[in-house]
C-alpha positions as CSV (number, residue, x, y, z in Angstrom):
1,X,81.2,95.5,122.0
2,X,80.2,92.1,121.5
3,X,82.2,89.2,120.2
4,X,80.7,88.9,117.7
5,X,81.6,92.5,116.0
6,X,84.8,92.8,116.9
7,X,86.2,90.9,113.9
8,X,84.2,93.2,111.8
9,X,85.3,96.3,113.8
10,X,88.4,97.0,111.8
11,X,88.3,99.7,109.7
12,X,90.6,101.9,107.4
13,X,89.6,105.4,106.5
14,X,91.3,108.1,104.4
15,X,92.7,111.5,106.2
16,X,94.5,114.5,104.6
17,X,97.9,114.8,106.5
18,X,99.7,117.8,107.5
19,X,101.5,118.4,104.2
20,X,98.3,117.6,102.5
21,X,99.4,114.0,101.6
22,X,96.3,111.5,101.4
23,X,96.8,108.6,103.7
24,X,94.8,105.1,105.1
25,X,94.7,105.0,108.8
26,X,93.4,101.5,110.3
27,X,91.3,101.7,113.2
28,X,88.7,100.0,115.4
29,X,85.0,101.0,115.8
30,X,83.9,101.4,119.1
31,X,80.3,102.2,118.1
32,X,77.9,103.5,115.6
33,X,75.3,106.3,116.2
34,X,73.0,108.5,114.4
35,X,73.1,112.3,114.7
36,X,70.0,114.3,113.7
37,X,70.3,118.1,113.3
38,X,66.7,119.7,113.3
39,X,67.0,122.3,110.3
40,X,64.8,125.1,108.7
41,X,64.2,122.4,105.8
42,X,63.6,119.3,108.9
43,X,65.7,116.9,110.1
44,X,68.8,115.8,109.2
45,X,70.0,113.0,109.8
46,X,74.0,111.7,109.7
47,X,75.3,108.1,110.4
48,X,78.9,108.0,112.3
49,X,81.3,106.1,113.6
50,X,83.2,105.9,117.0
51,X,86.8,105.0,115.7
52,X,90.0,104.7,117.9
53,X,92.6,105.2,115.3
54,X,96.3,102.9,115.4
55,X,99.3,105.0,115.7
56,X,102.2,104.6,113.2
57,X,104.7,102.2,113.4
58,X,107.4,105.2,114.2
59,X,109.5,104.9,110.7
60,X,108.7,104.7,107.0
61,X,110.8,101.6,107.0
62,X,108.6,99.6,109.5
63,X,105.6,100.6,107.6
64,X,106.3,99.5,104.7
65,X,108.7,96.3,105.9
66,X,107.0,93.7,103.7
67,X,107.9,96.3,100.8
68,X,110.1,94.3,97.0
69,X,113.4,96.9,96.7
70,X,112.4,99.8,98.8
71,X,109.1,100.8,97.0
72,X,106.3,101.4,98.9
73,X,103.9,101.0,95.8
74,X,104.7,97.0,95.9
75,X,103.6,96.9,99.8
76,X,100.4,95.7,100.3
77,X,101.4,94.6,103.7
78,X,101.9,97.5,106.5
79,X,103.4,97.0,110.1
80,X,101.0,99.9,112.2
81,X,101.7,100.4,116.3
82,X,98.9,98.0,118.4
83,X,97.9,101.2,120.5
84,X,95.5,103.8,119.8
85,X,95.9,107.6,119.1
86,X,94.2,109.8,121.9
87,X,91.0,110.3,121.9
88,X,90.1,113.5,119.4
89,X,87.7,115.0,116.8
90,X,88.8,112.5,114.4
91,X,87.8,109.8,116.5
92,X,83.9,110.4,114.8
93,X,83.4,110.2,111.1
94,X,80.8,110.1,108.6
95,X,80.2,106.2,108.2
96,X,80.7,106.7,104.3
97,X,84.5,107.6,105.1
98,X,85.0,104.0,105.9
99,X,87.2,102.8,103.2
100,X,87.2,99.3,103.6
101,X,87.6,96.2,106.4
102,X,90.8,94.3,107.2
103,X,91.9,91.8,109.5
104,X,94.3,92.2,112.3
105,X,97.5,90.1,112.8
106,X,99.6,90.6,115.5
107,X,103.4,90.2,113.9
108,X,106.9,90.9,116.3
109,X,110.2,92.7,114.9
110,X,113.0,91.1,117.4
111,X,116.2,92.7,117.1
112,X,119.4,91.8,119.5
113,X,118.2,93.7,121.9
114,X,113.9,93.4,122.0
115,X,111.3,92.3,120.4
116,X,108.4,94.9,119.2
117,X,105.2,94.1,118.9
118,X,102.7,95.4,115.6
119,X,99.6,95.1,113.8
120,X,100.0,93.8,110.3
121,X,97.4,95.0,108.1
122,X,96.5,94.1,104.3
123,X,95.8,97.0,102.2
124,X,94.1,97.6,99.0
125,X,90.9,95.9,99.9
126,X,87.8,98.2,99.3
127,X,84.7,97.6,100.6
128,X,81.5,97.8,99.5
129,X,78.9,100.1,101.2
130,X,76.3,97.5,101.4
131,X,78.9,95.6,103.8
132,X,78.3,97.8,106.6
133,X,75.1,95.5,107.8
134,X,76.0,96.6,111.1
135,X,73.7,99.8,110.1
136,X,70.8,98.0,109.6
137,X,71.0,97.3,113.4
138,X,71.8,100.3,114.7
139,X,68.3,101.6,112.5
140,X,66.2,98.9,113.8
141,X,67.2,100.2,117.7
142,X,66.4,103.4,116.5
143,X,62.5,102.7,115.6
């Protein structure tokens, strides 16, 4: 990916959990594509996404660090791991799941022991669809 995307490559998206809880899990595009599907009706065309997803920070009290009195609701700050998931299914998603942009900032933990590295991520931002001008590139390389 080119310089010049990267800063725009960061993404948040909305999955169901296991215990059916709705959560936003940052992540960084790799690459858009379009998939067509040739049905009865003609072609169908879908716009996606290539996301490597950031793993958790490992507690609820990491997360949320930046939180006022123990309550998550007053975070808008979260501490995420800097690597990536595995690869998987979820790694490709419709390009209207984005939920919105943010901006990376590396921020360390030290404790007496180590120091541990994470991604400090602003939340509540939502973005608007018209953002995504990377689209209109990927349609001009398609005609």
């Amino acid at each position: 990916m080119s310089s010049r995307h990267v800063k725009s490559s960061f993404v948040t998206a909305k999955f169901i959990t296991i215990d059916n809880d709705v959560d936003v899990y940052p992540g960084q595009v790799q690459y858009y594509f379009i998939h067509t599907v040739d049905l009865p009706n003609g072609p169908a065309e879908h716009f996606l996404a290539y996301v490597r997803w950031y793993k958790h920070a490992g507690s609820r009290n990491i997360r949320y660090y930046f939180s006022s009195d123990n309550d998550i609701n007053t975070c808008n700050v979260e501490l995420w791991c800097a690597k990536f998931y595995q690869e998987s299914r979820d790694c490709i998603i419709l390009i209207h799941h984005i939920f919105s942009r943010f901006i990376p900032i590396n921020y360390q933990i030290s404790d007496q022991r180590n120091a541990r590295e994470y991604l400090a991520i602003k939340t509540g931002f939502i973005m608007i669809y018209s953002d995504l001008l990377v689209f209109d590139r990927v349609w001009e390389d398609k005609n």
